[in-house]
N, C-alpha and C positions, 0 to 999 in steps of 0.2 A: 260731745259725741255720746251714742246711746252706750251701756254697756255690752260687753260681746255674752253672747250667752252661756254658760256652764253645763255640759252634760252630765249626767251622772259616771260615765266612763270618766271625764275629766276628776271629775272628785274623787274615785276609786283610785286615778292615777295621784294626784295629789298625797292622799290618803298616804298611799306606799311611800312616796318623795319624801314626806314629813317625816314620815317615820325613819325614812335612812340617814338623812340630815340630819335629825336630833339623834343620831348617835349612839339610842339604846337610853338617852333621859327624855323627860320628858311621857314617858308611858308612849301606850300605843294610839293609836287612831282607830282602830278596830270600833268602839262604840259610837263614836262621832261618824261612823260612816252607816253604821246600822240607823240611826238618827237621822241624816242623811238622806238614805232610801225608802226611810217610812215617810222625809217630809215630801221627797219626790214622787212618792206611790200618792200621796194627801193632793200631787196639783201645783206646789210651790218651788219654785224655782228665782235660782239665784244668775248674778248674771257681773263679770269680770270688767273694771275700771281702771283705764289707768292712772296713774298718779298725773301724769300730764294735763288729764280731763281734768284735773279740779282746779278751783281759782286758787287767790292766797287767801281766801277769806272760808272757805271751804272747811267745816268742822269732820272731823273722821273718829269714830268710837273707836278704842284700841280695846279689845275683849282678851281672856284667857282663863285660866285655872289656874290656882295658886295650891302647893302642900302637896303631900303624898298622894300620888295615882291612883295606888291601892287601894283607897276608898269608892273611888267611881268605879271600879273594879266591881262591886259589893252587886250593885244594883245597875239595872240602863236607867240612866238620867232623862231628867222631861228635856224634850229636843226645845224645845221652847224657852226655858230658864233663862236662857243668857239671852233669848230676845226679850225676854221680859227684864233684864236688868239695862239695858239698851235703853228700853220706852222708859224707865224708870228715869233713870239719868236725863233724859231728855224733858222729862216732867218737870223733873227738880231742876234741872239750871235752863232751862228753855232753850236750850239748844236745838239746833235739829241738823242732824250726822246727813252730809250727805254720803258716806262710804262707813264699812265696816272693816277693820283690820285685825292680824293677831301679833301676838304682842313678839313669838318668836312664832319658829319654825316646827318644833319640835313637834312628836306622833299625837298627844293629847292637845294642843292648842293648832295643832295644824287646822282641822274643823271647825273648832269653834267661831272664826266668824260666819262662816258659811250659815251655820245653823242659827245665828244671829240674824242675818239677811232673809233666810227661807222666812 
């Protein structure tokens, strides 16, 4: 089944979710969503699978951010970085992901695969 598609409204609603499920750890989601609407403003779009759709044999990148928030805090990060470590991984062990996932819930990795997919 194709993927169902993602608005941008869906990821700003996302965004807030993540952010209340993680609890106050985790950081915010605030930059991953700015990231986000400049990939959306760029043309790229991401688009919702379910776990159902995939086989057993189906490979899934589990992506996140590891350490202190307060760093990404500093600067807005290349929206891109964590698709490039995605391609990366895929190079080196010849894989190929059919889906992207985050590792938890929380405000900082809530985005993160999204911005992996765009």
């Amino acid at each position: 089944m194709a993927p169902t598609p993602i608005t941008l409204d869906d990821i700003e609603s996302l965004a807030i979710g993540s952010w209340i499920l993680g609890t106050g750890g985790g950081g915010s989601p605030y930059l991953g969503l700015l990231n986000m609407r400049r990939l959306y403003a760029e043309g790229h779009r991401v688009g919702l699978l379910s776990p159902f759709d995939l086989d057993d044999d189906d490979l899934v990148a589990v992506v996140s951010n590891m350490g202190a928030p307060l760093v990404g805090q500093e600067r807005l990060t290349d929206s891109r970085s964590i698709a490039r470590a995605v391609q990366m991984q895929q190079e080196y062990s010849g894989a190929d992901f059919r889906a992207v996932m985050s590792l938890e819930i929380g405000g900082g990795n809530g985005i993160q695969p999204l911005m992996a997919a765009a």
